[in-house]
mmCIF file as gemmi writes it, N, C-alpha and C atoms, coordinates in Angstrom:
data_model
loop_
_atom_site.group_PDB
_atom_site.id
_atom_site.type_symbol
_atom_site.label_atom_id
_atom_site.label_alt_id
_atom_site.label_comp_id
_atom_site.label_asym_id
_atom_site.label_entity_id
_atom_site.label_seq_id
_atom_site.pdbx_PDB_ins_code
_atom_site.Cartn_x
_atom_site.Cartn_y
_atom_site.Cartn_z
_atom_site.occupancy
_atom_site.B_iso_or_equiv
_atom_site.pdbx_formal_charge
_atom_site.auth_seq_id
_atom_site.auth_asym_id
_atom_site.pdbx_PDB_model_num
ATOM 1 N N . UNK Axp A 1 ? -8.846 59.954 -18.451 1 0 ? 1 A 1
ATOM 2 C CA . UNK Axp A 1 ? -8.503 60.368 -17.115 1 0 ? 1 A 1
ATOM 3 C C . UNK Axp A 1 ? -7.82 59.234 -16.346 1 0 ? 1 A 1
ATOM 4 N N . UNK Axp A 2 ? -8.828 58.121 -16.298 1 0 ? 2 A 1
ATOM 5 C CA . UNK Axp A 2 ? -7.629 57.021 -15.794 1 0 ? 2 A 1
ATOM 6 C C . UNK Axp A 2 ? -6.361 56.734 -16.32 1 0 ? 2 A 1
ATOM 7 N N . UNK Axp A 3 ? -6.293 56.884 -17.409 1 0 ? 3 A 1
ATOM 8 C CA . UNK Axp A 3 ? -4.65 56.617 -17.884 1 0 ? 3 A 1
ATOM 9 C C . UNK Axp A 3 ? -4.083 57.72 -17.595 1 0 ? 3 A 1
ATOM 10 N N . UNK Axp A 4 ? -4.384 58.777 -17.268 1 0 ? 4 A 1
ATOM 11 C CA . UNK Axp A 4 ? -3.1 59.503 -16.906 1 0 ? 4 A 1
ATOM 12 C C . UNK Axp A 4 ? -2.521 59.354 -15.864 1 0 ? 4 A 1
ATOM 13 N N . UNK Axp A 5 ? -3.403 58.756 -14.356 1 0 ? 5 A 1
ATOM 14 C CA . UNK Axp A 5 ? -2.717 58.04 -13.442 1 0 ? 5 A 1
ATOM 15 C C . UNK Axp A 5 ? -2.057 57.022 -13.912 1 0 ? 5 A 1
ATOM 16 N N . UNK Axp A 6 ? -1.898 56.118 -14.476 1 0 ? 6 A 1
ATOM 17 C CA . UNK Axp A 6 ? -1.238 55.124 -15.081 1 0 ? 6 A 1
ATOM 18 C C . UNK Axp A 6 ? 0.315 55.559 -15.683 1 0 ? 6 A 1
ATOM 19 N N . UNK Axp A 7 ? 0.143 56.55 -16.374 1 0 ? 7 A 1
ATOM 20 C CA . UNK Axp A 7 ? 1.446 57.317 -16.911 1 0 ? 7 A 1
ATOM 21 C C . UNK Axp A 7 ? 2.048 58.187 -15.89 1 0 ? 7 A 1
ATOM 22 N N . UNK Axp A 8 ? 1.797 58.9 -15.112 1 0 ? 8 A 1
ATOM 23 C CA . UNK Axp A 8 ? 1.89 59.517 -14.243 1 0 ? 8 A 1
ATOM 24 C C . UNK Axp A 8 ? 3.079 58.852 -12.692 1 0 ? 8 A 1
ATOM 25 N N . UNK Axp A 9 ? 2.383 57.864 -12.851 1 0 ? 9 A 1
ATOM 26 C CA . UNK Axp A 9 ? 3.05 57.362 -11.519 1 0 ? 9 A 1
ATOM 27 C C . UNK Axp A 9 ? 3.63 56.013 -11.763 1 0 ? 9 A 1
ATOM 28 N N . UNK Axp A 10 ? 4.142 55.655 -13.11 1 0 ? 10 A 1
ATOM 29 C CA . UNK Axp A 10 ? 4.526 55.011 -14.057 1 0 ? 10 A 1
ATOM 30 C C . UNK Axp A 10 ? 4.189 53.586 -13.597 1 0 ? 10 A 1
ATOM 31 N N . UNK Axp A 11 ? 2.797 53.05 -13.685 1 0 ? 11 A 1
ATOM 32 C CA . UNK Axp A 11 ? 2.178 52.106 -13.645 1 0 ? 11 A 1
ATOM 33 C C . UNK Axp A 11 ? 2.199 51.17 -14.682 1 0 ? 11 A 1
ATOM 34 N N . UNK Axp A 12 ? 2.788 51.22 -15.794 1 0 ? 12 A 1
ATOM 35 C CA . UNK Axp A 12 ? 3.164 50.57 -16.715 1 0 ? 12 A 1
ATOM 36 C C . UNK Axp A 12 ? 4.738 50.001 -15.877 1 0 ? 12 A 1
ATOM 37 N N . UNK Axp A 13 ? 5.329 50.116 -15.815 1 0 ? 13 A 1
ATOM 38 C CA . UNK Axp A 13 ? 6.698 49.565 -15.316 1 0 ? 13 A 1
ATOM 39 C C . UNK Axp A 13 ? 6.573 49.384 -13.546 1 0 ? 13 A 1
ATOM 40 N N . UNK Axp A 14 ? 5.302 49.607 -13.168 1 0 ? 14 A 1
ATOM 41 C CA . UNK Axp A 14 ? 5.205 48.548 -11.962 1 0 ? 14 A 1
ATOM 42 C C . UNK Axp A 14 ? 4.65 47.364 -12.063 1 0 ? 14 A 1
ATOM 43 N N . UNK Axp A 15 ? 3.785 46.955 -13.311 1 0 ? 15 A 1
ATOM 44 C CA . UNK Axp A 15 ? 2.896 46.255 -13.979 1 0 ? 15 A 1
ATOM 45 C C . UNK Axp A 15 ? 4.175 45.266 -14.461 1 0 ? 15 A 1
ATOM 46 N N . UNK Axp A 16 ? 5.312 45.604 -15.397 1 0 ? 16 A 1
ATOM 47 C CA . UNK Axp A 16 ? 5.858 44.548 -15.926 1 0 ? 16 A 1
ATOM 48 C C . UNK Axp A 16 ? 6.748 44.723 -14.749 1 0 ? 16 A 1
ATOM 49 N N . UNK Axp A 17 ? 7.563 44.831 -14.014 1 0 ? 17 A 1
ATOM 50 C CA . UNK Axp A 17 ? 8.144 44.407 -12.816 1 0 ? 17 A 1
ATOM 51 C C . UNK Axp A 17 ? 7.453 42.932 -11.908 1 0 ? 17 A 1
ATOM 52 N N . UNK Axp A 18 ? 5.964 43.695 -11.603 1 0 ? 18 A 1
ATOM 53 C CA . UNK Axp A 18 ? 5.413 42.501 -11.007 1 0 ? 18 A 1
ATOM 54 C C . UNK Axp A 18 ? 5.477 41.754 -11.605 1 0 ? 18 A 1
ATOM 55 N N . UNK Axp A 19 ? 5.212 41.6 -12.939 1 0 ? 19 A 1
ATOM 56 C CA . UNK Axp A 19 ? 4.767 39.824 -13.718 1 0 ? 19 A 1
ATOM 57 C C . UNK Axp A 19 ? 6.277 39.422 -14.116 1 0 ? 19 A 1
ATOM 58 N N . UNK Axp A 20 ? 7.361 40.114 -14.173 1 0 ? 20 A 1
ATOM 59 C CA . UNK Axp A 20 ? 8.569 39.453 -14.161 1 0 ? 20 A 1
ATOM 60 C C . UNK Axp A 20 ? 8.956 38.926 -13.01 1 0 ? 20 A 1
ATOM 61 N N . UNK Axp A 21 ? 8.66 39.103 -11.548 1 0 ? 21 A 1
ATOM 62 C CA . UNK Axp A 21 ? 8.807 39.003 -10.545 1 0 ? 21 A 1
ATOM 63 C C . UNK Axp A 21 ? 8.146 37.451 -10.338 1 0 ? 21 A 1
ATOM 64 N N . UNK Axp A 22 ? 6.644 37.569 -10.853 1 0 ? 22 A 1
ATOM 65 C CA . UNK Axp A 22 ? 5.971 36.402 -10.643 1 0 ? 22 A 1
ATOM 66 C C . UNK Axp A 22 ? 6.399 35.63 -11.946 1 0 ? 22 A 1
ATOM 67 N N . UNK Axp A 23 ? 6.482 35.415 -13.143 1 0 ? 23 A 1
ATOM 68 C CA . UNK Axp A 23 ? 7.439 34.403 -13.438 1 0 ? 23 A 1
ATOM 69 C C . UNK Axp A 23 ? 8.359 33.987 -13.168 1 0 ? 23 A 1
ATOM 70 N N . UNK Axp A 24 ? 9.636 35.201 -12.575 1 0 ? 24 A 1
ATOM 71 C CA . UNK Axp A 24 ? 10.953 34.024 -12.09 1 0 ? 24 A 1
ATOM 72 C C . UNK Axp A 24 ? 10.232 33.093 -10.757 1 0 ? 24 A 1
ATOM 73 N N . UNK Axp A 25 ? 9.464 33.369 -10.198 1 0 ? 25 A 1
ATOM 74 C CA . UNK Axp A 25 ? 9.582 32.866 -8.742 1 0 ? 25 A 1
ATOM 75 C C . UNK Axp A 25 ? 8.719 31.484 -9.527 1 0 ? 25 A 1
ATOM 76 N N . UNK Axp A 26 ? 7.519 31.643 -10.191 1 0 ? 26 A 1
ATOM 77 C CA . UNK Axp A 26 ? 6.972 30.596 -11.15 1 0 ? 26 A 1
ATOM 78 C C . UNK Axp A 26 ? 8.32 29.329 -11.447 1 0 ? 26 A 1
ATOM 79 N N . UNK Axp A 27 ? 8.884 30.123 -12.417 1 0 ? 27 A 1
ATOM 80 C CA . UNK Axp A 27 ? 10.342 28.979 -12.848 1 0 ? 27 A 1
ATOM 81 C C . UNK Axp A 27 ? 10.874 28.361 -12.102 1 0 ? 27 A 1
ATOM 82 N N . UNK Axp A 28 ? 11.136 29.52 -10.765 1 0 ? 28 A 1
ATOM 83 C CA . UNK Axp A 28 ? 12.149 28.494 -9.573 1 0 ? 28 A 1
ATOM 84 C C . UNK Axp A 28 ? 11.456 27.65 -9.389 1 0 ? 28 A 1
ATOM 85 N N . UNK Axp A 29 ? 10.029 27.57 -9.088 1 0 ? 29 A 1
ATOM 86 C CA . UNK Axp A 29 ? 9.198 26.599 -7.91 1 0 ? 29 A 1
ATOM 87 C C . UNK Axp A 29 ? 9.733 25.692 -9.084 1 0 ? 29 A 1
ATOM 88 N N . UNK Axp A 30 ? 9.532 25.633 -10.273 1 0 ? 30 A 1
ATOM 89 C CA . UNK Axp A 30 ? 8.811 24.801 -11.782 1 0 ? 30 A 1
ATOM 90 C C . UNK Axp A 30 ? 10.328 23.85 -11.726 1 0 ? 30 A 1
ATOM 91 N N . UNK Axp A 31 ? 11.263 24.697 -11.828 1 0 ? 31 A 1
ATOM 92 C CA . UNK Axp A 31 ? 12.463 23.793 -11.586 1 0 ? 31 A 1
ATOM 93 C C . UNK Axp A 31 ? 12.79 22.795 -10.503 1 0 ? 31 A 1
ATOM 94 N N . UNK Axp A 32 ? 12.529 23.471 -9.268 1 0 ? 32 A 1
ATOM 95 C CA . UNK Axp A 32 ? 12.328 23.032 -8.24 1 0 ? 32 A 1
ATOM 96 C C . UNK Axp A 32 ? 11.587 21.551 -8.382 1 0 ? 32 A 1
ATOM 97 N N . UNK Axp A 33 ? 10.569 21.529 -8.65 1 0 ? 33 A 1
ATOM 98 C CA . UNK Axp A 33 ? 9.694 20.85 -8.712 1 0 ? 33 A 1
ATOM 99 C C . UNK Axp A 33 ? 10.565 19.643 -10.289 1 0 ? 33 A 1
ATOM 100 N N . UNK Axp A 34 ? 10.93 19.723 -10.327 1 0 ? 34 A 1
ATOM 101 C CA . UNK Axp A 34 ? 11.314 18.746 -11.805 1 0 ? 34 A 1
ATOM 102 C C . UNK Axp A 34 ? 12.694 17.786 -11.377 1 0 ? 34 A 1
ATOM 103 N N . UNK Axp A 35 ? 13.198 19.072 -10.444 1 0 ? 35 A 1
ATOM 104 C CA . UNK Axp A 35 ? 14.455 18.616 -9.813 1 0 ? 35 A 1
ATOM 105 C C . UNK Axp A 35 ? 14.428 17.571 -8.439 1 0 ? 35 A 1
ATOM 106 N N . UNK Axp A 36 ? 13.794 17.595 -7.728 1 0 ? 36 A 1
ATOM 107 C CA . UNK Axp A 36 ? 12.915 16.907 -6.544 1 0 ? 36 A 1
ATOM 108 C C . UNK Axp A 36 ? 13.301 15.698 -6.895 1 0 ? 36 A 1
ATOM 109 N N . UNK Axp A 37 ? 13.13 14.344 -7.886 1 0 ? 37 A 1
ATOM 110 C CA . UNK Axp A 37 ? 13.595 13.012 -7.588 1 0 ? 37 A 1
ATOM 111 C C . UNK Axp A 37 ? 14.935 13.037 -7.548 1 0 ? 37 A 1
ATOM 112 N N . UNK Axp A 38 ? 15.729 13.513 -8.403 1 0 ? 38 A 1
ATOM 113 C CA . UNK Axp A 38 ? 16.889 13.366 -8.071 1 0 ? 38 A 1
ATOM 114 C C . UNK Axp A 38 ? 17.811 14.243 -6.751 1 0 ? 38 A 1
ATOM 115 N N . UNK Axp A 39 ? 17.083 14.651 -5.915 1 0 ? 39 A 1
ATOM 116 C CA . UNK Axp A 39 ? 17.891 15.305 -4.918 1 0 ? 39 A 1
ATOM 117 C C . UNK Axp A 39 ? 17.378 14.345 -4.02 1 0 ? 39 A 1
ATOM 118 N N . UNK Axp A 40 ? 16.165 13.643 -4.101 1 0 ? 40 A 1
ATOM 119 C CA . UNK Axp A 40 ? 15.725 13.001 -3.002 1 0 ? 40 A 1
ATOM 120 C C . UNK Axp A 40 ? 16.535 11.614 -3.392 1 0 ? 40 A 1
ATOM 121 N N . UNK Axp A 41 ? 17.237 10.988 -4.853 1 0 ? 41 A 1
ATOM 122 C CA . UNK Axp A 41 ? 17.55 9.786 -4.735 1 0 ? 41 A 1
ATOM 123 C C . UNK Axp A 41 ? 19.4 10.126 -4.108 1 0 ? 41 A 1
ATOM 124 N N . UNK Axp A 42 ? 19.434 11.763 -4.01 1 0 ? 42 A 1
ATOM 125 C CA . UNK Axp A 42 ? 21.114 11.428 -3.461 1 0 ? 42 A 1
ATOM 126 C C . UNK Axp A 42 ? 21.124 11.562 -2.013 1 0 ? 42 A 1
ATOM 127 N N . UNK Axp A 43 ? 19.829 11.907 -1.652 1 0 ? 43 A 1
ATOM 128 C CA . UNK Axp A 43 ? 20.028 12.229 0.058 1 0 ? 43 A 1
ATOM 129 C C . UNK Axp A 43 ? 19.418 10.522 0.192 1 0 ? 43 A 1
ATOM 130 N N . UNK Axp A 44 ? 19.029 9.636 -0.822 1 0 ? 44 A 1
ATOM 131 C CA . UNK Axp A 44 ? 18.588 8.616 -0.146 1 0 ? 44 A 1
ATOM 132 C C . UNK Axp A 44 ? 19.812 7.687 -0.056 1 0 ? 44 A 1
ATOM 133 N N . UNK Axp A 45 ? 20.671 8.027 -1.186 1 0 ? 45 A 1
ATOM 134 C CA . UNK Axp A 45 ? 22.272 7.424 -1.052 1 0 ? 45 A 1
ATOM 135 C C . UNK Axp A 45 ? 23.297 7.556 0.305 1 0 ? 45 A 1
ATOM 136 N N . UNK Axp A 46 ? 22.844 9.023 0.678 1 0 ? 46 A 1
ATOM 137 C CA . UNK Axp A 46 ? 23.087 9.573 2.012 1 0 ? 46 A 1
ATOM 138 C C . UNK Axp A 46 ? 22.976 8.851 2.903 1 0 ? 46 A 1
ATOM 139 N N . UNK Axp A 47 ? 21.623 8.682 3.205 1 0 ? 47 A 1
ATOM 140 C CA . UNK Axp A 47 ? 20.882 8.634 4.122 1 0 ? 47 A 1
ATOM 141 C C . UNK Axp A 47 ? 19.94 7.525 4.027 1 0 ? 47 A 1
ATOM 142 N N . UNK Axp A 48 ? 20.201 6.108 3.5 1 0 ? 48 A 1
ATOM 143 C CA . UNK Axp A 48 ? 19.14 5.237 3.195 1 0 ? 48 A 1
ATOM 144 C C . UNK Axp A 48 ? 18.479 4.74 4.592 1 0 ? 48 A 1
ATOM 145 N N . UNK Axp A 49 ? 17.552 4.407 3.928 1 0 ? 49 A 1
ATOM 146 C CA . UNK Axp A 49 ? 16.292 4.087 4.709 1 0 ? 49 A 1
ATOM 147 C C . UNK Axp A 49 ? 16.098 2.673 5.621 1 0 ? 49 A 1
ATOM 148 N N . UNK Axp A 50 ? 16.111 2.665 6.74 1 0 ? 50 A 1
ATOM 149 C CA . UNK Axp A 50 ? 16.359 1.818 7.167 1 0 ? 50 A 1
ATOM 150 C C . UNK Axp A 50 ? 15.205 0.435 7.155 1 0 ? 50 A 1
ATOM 151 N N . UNK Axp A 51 ? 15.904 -0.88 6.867 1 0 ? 51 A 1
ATOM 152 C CA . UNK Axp A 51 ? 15.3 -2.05 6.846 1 0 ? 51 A 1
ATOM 153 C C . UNK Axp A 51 ? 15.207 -3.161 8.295 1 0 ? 51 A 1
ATOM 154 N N . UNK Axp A 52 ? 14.224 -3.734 8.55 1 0 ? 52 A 1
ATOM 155 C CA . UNK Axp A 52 ? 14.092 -4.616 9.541 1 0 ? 52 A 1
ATOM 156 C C . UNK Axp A 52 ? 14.912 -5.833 9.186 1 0 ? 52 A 1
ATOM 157 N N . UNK Axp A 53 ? 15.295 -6.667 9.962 1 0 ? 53 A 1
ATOM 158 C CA . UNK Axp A 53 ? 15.565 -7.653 9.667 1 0 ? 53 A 1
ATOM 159 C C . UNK Axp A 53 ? 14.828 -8.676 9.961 1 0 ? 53 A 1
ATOM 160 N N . UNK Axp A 54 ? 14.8 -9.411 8.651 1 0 ? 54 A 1
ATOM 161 C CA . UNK Axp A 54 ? 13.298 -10.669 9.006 1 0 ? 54 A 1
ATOM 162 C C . UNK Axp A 54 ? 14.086 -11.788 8.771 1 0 ? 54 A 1
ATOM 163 N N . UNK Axp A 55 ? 15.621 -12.276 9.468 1 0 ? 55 A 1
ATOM 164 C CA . UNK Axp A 55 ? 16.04 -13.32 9.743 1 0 ? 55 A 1
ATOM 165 C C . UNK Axp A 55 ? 15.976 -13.791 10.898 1 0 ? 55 A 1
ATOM 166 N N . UNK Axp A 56 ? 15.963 -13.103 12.154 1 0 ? 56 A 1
ATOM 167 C CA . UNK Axp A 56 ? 15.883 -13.119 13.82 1 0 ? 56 A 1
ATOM 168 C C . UNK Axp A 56 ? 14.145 -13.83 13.854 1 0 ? 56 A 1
ATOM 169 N N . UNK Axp A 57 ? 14.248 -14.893 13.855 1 0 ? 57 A 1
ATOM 170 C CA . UNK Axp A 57 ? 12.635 -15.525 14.028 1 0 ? 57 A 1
ATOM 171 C C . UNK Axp A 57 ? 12.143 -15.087 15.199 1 0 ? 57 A 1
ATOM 172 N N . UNK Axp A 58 ? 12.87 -15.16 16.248 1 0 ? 58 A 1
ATOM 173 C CA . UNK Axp A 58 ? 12.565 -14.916 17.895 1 0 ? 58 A 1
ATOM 174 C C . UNK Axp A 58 ? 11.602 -13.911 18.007 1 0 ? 58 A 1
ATOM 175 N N . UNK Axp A 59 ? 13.039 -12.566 17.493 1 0 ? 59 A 1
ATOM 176 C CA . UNK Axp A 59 ? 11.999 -11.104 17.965 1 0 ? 59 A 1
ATOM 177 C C . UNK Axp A 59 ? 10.924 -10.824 17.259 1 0 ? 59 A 1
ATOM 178 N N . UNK Axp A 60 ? 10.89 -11.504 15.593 1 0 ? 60 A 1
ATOM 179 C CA . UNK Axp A 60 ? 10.029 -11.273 14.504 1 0 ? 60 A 1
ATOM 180 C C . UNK Axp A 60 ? 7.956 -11.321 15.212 1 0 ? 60 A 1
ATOM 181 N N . UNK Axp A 61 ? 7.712 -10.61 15.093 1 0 ? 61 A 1
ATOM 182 C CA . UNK Axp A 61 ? 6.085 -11.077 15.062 1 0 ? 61 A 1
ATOM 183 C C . UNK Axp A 61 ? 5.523 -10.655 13.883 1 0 ? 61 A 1
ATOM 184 N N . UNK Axp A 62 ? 4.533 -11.745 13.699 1 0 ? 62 A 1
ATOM 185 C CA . UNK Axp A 62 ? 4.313 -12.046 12.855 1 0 ? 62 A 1
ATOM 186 C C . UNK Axp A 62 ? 2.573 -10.848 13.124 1 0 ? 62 A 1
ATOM 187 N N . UNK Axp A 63 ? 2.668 -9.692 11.743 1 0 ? 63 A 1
ATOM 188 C CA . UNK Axp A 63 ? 1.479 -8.817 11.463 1 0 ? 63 A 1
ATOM 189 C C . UNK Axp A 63 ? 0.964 -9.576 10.871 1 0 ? 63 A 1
ATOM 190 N N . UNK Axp A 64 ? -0.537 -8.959 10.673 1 0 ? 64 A 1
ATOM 191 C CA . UNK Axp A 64 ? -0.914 -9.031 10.059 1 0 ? 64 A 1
ATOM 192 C C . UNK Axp A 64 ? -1.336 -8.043 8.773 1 0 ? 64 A 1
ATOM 193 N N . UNK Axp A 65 ? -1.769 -8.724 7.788 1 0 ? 65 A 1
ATOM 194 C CA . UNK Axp A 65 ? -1.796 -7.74 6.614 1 0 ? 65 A 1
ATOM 195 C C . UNK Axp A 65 ? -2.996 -6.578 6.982 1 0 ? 65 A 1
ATOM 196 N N . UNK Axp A 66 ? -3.344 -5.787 6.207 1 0 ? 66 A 1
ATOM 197 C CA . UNK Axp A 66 ? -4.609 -4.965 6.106 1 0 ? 66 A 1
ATOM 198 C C . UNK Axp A 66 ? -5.561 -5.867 5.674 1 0 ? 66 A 1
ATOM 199 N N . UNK Axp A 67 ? -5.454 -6.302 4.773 1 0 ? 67 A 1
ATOM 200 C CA . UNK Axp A 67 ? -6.653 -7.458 4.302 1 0 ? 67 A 1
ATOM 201 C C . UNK Axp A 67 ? -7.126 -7.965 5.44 1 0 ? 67 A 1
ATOM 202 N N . UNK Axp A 68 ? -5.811 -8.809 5.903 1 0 ? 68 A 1
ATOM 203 C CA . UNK Axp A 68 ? -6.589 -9.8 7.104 1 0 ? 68 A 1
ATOM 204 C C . UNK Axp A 68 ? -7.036 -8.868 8.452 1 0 ? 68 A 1
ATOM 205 N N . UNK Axp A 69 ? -6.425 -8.316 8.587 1 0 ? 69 A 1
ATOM 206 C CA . UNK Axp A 69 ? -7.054 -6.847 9.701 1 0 ? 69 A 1
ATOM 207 C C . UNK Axp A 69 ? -8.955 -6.811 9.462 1 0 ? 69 A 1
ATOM 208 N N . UNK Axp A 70 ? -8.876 -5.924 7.833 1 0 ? 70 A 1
ATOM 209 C CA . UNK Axp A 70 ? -10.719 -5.873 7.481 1 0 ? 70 A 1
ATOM 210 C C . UNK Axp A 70 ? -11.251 -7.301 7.482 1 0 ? 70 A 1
ATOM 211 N N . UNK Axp A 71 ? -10.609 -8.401 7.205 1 0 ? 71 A 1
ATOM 212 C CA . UNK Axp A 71 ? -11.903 -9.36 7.544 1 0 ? 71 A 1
ATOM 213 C C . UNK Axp A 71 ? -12.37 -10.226 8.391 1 0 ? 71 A 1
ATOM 214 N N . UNK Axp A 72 ? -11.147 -9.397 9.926 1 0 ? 72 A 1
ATOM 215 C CA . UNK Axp A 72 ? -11.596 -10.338 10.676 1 0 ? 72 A 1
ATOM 216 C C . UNK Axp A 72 ? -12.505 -9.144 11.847 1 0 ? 72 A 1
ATOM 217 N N . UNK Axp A 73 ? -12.079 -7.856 11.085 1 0 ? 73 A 1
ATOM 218 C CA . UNK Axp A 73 ? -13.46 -6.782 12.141 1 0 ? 73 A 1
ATOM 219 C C . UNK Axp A 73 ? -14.33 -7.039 11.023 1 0 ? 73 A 1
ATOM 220 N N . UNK Axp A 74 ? -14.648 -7.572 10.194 1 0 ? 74 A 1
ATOM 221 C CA . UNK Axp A 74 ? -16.082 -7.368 9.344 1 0 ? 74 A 1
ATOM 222 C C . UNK Axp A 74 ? -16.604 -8.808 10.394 1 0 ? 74 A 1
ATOM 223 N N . UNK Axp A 75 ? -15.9 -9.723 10.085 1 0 ? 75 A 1
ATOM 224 C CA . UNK Axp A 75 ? -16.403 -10.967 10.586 1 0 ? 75 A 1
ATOM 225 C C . UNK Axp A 75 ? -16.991 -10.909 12.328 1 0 ? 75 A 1
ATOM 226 N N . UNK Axp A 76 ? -15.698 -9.903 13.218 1 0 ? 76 A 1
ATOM 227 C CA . UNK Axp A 76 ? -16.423 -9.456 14.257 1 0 ? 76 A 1
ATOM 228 C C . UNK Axp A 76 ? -17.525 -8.372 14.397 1 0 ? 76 A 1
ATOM 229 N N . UNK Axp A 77 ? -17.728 -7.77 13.272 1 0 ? 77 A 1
ATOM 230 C CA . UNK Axp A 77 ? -19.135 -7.081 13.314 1 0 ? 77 A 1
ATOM 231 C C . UNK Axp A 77 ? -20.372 -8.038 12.857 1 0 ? 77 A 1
ATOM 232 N N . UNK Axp A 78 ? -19.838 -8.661 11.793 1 0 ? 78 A 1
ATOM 233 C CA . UNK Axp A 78 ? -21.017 -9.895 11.491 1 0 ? 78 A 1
ATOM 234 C C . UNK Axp A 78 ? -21.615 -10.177 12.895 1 0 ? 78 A 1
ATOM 235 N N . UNK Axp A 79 ? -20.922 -11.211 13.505 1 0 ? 79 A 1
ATOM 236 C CA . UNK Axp A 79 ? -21.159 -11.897 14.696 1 0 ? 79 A 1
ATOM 237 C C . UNK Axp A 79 ? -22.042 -11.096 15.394 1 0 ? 79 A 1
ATOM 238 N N . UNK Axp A 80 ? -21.712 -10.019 15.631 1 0 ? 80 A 1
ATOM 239 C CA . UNK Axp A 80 ? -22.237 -9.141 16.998 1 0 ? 80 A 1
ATOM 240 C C . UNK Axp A 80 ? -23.835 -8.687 16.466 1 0 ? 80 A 1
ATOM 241 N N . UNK Axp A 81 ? -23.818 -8.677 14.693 1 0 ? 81 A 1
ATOM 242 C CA . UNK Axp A 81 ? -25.137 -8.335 14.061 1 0 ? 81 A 1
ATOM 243 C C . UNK Axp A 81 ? -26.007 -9.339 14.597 1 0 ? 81 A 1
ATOM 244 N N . UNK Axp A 82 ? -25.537 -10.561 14.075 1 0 ? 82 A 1
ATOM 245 C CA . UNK Axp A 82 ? -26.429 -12.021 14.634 1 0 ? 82 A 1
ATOM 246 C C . UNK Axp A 82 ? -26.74 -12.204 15.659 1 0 ? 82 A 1
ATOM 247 N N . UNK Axp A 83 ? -25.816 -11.599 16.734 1 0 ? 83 A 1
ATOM 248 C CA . UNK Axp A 83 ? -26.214 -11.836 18.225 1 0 ? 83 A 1
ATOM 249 C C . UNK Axp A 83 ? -27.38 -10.741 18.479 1 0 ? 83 A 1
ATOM 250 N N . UNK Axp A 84 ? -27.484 -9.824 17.931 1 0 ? 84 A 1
ATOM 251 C CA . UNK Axp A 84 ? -28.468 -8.971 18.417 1 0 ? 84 A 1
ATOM 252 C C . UNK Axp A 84 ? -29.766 -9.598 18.052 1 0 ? 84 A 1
ATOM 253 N N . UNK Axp A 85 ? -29.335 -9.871 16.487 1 0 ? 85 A 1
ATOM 254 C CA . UNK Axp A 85 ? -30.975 -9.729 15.835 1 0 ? 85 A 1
ATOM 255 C C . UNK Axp A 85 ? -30.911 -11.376 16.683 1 0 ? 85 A 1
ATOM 256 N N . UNK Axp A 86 ? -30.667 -12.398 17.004 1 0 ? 86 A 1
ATOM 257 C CA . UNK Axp A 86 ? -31.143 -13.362 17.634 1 0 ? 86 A 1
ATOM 258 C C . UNK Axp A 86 ? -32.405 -12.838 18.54 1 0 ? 86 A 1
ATOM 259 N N . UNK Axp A 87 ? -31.329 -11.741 19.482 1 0 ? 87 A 1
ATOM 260 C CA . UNK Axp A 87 ? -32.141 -11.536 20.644 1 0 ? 87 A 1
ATOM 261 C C . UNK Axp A 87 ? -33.371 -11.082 20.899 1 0 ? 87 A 1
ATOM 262 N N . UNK Axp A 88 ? -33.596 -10.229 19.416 1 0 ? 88 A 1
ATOM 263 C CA . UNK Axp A 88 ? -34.446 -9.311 19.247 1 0 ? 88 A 1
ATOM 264 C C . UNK Axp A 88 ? -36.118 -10.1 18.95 1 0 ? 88 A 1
């Protein structure tokens, strides 16, 4: 009984429609996706990325790294630990 709805309202050829449908769109992304460095290295030829200049000493300031960032809030949390438990 169920398959005769199936034959009937030709559910077999809505069945392979869909999954042909969802493989091409599969492939495009898949291509898509493979193709991606090289479209991004010609829009970077385009369009390169802009650099600072670290000859101007004047305007330059001098960051700091991430490293030195974490160890000088660890070192200011240290401190503030010691000051408590002193007090305590």
């Amino acid at each position: 009984m169920s398959m005769d709805n199936i034959w009937e309202h030709d559910g077999i050829g809505i069945a392979v429609s869909g999954m042909c449908i969802v493989f091409t769109v599969l492939m495009l992304i898949s291509l898509f996706i493979s193709q991606l460095p090289r479209c991004l290295s010609l829009i970077d030829k385009v369009v390169p990325e802009k650099v600072q200049d670290q000859d101007d000493s004047v305007s330059a300031v001098a960051t700091p790294s991430r490293s030195e960032e974490m160890s000088r809030i660890a070192a200011i949390g240290y401190a503030v630990y010691r000051s408590r438990r002193a007090r305590d």
